[in-house]
C-alpha positions in Angstrom: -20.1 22.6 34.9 -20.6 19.2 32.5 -18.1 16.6 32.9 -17.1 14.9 29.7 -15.8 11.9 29.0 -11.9 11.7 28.0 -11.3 10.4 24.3 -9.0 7.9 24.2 -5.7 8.9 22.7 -4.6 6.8 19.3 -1.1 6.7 18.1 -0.3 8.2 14.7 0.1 4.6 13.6 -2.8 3.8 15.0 -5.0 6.5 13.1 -2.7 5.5 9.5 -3.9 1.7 10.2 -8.0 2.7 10.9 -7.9 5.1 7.6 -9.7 3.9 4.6 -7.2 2.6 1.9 -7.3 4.9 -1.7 -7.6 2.9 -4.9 -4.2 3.7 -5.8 -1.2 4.5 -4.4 2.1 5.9 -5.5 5.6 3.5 -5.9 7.0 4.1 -2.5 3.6 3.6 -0.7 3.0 0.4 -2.7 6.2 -0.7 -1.6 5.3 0.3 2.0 2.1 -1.8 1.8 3.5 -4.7 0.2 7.2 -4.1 2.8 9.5 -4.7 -0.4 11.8 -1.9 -1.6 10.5 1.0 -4.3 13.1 -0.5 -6.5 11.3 -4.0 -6.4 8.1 -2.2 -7.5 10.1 -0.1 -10.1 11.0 -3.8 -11.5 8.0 -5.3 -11.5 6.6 -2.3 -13.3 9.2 -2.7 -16.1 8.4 -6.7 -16.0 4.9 -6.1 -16.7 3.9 -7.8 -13.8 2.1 -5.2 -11.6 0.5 -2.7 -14.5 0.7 0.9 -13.8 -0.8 3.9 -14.8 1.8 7.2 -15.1 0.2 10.6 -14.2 1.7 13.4 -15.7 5.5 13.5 -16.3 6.9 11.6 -12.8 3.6 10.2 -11.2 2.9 6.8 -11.0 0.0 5.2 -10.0 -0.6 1.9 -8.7 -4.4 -0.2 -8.6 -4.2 -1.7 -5.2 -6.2 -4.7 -6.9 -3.2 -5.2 -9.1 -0.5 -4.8 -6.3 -2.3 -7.6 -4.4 -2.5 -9.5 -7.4 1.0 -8.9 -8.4 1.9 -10.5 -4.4 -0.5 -13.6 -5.1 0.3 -16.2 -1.8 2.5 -19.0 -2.6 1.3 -22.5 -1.1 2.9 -24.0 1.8 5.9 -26.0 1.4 5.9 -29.9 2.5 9.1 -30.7 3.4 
C-alpha cells in the first residue's frame, strides 16, 4: 500500500485568482476586474475612452491593455 501525500485544498477564489488572465474580456468581467459597475464600462465605451471591439451581434470585447489604460492611477493628493 503507497501512502500519498494530501493536495492541499484551494478555494474557488483561490483557483479564479492563480488562472492566467485572457487578452480580453467581456463588459461585466471588465467591470469585475476594474470593481466599477457594467454600466460604467458601457459609458466609457460610448465616451471613447476604453475602445472596444463588438463580436457578432451582442458581444463585446474588451483589450485588457486598454481597460488598464482607460483606469490610469491618479497621483497622490497633498493636502
Amino acid at each position: 500500500m503507497t501512502t500519498q501525500t494530501p493536495r492541499p485544498r484551494i478555494s474557488a477564489q483561490q483557483a479564479h485568482r492563480n488562472r492566467p488572465l485572457p487578452i480580453y474580456v467581456s463588459v461585466d468581467e471588465a467591470a469585475a476586474v476594474m470593481s466599477v459597475s457594467a454600466k460604467t464600462i458601457r459609458r466609457r465605451i460610448s465616451d471613447g475612452t476604453i475602445p472596444a471591439y463588438q463580436c457578432g451581434r451582442r458581444n463585446i470585447r474588451i483589450r485588457l491593455e486598454d481597460l488598464e489604460a482607460a483606469f490610469e492611477r491618479m497621483p497622490a493628493a497633498h493636502w
